[in-house]
mmCIF file as Biopython writes it, N, C-alpha, C and O atoms, coordinates in Angstrom:
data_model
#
loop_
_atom_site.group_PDB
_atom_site.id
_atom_site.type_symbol
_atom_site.label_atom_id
_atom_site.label_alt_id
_atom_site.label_comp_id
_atom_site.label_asym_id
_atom_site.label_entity_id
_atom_site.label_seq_id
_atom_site.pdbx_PDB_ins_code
_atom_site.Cartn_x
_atom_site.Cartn_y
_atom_site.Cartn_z
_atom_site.occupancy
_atom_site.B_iso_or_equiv
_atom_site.auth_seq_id
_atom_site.auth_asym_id
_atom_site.pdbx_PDB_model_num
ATOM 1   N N  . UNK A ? 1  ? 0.480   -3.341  1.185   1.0 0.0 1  A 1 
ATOM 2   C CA . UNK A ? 1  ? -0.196  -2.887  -0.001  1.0 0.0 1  A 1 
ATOM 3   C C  . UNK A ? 1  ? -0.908  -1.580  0.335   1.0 0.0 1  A 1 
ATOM 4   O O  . UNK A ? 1  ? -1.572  -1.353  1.346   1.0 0.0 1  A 1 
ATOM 5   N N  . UNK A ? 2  ? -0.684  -0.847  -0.580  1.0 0.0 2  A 1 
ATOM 6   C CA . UNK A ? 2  ? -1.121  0.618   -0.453  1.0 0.0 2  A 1 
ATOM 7   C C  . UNK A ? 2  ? -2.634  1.182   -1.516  1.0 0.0 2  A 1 
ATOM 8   O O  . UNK A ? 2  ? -2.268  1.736   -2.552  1.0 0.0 2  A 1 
ATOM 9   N N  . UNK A ? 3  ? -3.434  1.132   -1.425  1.0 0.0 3  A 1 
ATOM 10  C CA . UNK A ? 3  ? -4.859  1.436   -1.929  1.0 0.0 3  A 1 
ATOM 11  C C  . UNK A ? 3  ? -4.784  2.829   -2.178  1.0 0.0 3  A 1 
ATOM 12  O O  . UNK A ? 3  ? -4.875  3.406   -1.095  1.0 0.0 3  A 1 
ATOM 13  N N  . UNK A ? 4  ? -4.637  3.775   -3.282  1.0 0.0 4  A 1 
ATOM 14  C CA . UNK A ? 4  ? -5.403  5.220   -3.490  1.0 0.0 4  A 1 
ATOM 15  C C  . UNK A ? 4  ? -6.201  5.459   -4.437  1.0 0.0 4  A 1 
ATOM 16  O O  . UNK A ? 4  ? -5.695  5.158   -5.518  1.0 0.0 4  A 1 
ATOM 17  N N  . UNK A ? 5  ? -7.715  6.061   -4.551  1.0 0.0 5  A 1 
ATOM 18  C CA . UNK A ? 5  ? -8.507  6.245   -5.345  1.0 0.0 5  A 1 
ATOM 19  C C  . UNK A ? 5  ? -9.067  7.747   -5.578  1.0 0.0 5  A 1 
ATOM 20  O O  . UNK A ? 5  ? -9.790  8.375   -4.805  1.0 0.0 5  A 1 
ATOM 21  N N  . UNK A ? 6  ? -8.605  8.134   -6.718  1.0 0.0 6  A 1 
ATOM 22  C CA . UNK A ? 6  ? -8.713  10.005  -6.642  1.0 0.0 6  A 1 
ATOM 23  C C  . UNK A ? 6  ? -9.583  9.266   -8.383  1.0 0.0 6  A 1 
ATOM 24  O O  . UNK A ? 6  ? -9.190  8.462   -9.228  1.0 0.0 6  A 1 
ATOM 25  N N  . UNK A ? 7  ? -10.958 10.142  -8.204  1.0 0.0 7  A 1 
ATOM 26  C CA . UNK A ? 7  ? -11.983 10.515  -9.035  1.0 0.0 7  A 1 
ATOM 27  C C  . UNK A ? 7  ? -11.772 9.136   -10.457 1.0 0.0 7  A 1 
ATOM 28  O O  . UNK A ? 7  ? -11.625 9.236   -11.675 1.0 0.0 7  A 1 
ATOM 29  N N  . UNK A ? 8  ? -11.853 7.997   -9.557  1.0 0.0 8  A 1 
ATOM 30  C CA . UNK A ? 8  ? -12.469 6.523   -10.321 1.0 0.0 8  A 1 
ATOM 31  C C  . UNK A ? 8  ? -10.890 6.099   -10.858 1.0 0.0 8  A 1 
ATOM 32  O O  . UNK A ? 8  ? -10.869 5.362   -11.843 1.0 0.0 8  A 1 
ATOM 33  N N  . UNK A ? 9  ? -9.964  6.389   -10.451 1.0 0.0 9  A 1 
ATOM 34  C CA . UNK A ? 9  ? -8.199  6.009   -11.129 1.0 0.0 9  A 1 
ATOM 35  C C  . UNK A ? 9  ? -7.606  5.582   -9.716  1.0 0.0 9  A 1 
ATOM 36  O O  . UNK A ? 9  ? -6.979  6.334   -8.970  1.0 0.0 9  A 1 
ATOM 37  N N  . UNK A ? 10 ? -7.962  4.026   -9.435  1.0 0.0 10 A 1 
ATOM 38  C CA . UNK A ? 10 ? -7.176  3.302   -8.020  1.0 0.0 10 A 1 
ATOM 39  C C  . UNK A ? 10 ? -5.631  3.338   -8.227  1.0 0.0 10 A 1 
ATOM 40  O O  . UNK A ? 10 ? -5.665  3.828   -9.356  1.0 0.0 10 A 1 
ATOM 41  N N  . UNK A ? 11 ? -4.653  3.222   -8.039  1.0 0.0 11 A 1 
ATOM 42  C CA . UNK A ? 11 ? -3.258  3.147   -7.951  1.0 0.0 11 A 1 
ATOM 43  C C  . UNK A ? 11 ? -2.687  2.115   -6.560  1.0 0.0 11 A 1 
ATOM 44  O O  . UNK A ? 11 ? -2.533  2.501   -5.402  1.0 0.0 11 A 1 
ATOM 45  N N  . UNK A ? 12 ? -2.494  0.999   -6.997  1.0 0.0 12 A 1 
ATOM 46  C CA . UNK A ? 12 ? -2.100  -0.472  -6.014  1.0 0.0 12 A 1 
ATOM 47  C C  . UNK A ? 12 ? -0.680  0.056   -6.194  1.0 0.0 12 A 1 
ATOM 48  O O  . UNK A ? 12 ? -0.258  0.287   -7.327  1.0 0.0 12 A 1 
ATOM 49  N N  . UNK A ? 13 ? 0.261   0.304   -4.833  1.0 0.0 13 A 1 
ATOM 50  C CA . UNK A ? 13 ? 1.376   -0.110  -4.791  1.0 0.0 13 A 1 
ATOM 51  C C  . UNK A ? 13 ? 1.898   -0.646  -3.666  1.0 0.0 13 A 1 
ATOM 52  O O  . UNK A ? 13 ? 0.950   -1.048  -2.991  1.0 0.0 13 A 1 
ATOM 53  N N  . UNK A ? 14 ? 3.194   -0.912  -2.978  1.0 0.0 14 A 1 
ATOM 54  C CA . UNK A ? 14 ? 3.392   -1.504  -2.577  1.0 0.0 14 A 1 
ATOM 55  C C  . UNK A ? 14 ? 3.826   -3.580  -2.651  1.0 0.0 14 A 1 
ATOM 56  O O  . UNK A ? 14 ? 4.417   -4.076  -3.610  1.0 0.0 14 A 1 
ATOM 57  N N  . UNK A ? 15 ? 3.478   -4.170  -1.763  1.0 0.0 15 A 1 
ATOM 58  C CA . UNK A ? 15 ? 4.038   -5.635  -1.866  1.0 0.0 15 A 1 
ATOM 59  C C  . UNK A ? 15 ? 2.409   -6.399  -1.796  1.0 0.0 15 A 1 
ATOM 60  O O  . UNK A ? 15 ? 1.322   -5.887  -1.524  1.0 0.0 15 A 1 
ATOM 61  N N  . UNK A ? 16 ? 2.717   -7.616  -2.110  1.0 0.0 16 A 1 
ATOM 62  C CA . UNK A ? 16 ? 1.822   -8.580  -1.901  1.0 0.0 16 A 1 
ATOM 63  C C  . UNK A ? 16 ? 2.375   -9.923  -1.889  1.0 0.0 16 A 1 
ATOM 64  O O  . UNK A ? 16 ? 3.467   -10.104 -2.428  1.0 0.0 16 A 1 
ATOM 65  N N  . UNK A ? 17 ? 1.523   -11.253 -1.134  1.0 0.0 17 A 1 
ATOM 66  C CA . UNK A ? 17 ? 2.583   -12.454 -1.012  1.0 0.0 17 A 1 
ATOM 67  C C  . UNK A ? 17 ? 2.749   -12.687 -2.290  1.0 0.0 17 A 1 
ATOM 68  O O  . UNK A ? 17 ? 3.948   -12.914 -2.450  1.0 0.0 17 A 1 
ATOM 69  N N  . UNK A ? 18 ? 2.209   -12.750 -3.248  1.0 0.0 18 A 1 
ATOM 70  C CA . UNK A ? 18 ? 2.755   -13.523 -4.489  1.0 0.0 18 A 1 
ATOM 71  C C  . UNK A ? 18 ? 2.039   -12.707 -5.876  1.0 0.0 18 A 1 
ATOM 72  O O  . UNK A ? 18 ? 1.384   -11.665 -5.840  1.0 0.0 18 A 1 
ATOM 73  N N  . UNK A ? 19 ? 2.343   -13.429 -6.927  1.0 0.0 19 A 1 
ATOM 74  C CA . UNK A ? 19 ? 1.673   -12.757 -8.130  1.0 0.0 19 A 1 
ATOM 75  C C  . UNK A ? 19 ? -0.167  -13.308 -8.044  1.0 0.0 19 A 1 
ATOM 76  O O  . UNK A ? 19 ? -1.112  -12.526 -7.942  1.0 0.0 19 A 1 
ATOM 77  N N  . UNK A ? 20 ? -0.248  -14.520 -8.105  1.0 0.0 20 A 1 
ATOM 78  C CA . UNK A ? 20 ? -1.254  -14.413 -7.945  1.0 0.0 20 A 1 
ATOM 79  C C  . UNK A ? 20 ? -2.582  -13.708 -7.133  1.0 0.0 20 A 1 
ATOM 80  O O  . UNK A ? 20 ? -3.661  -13.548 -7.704  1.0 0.0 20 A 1 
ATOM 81  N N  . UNK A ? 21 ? -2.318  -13.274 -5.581  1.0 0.0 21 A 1 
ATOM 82  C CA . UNK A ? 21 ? -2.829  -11.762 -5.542  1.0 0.0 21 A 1 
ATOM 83  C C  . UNK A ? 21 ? -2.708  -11.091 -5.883  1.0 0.0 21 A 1 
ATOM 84  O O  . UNK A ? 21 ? -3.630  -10.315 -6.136  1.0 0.0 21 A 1 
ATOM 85  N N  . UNK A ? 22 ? -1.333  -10.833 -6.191  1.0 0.0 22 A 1 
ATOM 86  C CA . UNK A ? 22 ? -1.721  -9.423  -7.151  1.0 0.0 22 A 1 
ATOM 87  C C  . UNK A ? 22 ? -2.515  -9.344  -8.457  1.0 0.0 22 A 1 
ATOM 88  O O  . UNK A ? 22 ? -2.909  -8.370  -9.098  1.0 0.0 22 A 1 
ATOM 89  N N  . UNK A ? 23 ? -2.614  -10.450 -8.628  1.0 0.0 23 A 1 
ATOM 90  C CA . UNK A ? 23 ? -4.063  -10.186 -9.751  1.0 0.0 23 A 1 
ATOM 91  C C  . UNK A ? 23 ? -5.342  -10.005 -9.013  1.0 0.0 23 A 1 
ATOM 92  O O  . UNK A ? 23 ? -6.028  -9.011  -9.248  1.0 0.0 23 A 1 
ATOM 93  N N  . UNK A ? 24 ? -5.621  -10.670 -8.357  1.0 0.0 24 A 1 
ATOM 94  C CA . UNK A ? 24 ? -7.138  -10.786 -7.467  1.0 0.0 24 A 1 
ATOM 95  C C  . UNK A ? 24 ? -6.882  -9.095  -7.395  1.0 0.0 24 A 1 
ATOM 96  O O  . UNK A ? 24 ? -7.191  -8.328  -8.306  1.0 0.0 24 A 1 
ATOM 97  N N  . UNK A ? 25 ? -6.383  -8.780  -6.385  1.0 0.0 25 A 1 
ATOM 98  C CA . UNK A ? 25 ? -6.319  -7.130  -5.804  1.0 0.0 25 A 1 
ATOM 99  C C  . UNK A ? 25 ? -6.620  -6.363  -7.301  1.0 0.0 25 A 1 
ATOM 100 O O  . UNK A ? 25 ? -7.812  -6.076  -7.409  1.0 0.0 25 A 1 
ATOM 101 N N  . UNK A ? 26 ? -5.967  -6.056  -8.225  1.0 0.0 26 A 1 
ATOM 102 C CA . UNK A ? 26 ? -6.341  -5.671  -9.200  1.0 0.0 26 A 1 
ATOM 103 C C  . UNK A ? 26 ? -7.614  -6.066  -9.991  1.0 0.0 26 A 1 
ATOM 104 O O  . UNK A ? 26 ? -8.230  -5.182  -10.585 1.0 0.0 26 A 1 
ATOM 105 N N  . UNK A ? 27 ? -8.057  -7.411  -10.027 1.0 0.0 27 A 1 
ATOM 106 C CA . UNK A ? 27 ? -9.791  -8.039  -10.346 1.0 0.0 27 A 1 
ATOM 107 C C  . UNK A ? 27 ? -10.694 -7.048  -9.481  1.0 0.0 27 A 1 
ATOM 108 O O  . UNK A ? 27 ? -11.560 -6.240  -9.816  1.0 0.0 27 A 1 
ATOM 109 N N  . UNK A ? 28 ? -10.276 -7.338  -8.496  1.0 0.0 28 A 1 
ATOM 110 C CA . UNK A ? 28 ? -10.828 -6.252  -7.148  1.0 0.0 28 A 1 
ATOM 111 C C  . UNK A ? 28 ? -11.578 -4.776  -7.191  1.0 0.0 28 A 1 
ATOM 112 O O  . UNK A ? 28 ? -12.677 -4.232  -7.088  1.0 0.0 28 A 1 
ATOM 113 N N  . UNK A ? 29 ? -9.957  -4.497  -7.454  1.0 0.0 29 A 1 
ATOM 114 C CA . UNK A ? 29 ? -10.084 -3.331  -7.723  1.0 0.0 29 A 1 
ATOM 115 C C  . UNK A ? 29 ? -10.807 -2.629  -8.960  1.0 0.0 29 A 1 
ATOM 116 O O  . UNK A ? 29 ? -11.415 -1.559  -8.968  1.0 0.0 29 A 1 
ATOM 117 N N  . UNK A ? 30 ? -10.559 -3.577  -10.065 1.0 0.0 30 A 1 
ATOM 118 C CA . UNK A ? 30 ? -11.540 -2.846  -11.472 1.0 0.0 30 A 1 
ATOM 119 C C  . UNK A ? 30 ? -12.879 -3.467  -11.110 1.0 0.0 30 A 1 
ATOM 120 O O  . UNK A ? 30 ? -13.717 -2.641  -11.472 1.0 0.0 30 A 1 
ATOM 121 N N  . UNK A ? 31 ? -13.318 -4.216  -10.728 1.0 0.0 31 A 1 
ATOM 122 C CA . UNK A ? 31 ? -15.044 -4.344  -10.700 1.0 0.0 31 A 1 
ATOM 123 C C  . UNK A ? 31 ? -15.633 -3.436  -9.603  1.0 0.0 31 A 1 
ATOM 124 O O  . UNK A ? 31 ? -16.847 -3.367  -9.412  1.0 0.0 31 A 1 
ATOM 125 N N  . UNK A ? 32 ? -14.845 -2.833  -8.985  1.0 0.0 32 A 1 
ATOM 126 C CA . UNK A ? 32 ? -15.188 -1.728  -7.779  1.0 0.0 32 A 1 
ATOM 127 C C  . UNK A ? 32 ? -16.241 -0.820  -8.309  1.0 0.0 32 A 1 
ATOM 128 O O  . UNK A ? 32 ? -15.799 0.151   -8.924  1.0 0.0 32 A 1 
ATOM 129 N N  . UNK A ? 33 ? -17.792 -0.934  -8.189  1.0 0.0 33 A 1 
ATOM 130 C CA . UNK A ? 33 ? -17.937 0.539   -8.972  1.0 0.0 33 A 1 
ATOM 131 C C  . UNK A ? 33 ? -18.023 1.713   -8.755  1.0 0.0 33 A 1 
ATOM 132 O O  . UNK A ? 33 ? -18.156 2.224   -7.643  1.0 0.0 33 A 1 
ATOM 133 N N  . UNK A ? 34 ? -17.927 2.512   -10.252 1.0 0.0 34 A 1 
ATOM 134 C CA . UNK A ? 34 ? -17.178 3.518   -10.318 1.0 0.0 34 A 1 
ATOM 135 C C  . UNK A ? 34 ? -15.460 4.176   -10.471 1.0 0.0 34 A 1 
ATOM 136 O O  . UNK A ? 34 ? -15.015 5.321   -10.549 1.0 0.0 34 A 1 
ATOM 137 N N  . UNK A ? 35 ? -14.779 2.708   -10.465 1.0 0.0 35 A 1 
ATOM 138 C CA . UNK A ? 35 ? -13.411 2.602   -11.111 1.0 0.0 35 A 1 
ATOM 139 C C  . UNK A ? 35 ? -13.764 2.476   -12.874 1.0 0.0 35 A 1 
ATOM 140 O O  . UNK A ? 35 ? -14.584 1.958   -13.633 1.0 0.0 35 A 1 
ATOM 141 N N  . UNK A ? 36 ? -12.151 3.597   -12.907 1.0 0.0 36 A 1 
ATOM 142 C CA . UNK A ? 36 ? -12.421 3.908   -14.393 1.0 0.0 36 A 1 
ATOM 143 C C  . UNK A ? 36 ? -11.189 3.156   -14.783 1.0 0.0 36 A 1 
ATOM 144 O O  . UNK A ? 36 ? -11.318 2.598   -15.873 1.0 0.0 36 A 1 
ATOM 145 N N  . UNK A ? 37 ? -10.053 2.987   -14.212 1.0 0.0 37 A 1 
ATOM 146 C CA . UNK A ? 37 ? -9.151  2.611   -14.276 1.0 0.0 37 A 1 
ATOM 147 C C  . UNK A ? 37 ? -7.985  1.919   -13.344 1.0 0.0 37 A 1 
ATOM 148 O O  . UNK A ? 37 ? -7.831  2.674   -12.384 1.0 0.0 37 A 1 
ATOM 149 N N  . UNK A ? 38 ? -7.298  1.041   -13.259 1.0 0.0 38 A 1 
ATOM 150 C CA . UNK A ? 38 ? -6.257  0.763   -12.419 1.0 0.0 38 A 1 
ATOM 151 C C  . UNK A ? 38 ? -5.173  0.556   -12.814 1.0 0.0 38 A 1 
ATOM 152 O O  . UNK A ? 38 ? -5.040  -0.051  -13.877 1.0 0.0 38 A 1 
ATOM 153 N N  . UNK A ? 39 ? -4.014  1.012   -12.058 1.0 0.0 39 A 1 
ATOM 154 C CA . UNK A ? 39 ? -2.904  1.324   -11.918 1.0 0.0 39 A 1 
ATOM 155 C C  . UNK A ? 39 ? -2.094  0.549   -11.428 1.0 0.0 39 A 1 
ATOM 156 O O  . UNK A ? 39 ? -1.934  1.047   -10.313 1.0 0.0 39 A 1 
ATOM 157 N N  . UNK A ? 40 ? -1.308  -0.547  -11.484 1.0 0.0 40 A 1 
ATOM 158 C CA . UNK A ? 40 ? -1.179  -1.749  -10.634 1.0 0.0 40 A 1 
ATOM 159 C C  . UNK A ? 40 ? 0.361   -1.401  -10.850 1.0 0.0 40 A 1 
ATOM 160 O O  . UNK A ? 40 ? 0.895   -1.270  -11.952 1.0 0.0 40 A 1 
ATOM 161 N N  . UNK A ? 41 ? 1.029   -1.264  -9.518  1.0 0.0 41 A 1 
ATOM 162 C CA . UNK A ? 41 ? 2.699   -1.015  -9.031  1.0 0.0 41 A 1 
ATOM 163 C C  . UNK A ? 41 ? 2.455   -2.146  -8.179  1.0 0.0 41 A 1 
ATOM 164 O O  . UNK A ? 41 ? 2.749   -1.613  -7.109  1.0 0.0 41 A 1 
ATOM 165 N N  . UNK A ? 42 ? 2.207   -3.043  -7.948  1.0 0.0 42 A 1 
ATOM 166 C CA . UNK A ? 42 ? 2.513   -4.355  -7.147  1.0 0.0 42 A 1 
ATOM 167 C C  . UNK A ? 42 ? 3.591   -5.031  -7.283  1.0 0.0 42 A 1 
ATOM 168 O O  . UNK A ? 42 ? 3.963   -5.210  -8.442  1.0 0.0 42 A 1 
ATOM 169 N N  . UNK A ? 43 ? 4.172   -5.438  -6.499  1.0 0.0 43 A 1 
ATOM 170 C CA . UNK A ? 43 ? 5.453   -6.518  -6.781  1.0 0.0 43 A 1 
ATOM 171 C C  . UNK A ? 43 ? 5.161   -7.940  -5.525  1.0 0.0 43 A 1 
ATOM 172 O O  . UNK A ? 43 ? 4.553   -7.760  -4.470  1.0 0.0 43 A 1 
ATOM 173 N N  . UNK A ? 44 ? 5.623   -9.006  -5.868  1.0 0.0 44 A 1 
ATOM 174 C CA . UNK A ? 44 ? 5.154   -10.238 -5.334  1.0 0.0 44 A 1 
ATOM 175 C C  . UNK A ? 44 ? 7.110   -10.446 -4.000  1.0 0.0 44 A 1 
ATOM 176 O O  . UNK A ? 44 ? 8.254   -10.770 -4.317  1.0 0.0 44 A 1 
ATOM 177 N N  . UNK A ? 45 ? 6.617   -10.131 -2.914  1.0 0.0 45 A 1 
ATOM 178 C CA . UNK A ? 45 ? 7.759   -10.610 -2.026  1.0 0.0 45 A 1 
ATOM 179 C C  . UNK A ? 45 ? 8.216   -11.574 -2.063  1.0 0.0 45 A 1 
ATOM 180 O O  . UNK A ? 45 ? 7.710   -12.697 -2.059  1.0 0.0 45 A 1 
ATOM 181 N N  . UNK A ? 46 ? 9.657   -11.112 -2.121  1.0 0.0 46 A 1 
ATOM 182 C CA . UNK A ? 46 ? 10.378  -12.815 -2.592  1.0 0.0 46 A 1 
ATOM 183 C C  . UNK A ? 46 ? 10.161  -13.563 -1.378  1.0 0.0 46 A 1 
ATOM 184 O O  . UNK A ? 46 ? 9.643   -13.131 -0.348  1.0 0.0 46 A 1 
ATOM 185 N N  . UNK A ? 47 ? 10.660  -14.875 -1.618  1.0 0.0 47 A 1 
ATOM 186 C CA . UNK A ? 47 ? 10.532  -16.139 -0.834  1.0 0.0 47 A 1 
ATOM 187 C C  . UNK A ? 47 ? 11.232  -15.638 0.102   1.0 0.0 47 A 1 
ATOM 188 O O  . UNK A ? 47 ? 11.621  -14.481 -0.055  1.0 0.0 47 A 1 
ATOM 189 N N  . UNK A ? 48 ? 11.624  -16.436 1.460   1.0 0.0 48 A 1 
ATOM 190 C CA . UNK A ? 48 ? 12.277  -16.166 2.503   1.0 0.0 48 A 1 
ATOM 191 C C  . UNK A ? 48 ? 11.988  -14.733 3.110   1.0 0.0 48 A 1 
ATOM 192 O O  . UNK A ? 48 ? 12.375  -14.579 4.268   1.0 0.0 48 A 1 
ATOM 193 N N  . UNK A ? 49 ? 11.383  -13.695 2.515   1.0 0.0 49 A 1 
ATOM 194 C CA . UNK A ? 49 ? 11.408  -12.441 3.281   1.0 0.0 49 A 1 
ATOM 195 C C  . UNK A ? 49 ? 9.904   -11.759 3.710   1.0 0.0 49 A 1 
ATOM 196 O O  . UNK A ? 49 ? 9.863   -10.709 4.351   1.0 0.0 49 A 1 
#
């Protein structure tokens, strides 16, 4: 998972184990303060890999 934050606009991309982090990471990420916005490119790694 890849984190960038340019002037309060985070951008998540990359993998995470499942969907359900990828919500947390994004919860995360918008109560951060001083986030104005997030950008969520996450995808949940399939099983076996």
């Amino acid at each position: 998972m890849r984190v960038v934050s340019r002037k309060g606009i985070v951008t998540l991309d990359g993998t995470a184990p499942d969907d359900r982090q990828i919500q947390k990471a994004t919860e995360i990420a918008a109560a951060t303060p001083g986030v104005k916005s997030v950008t969520n490119s996450l995808t949940a790694k399939e099983a076996g890999h």
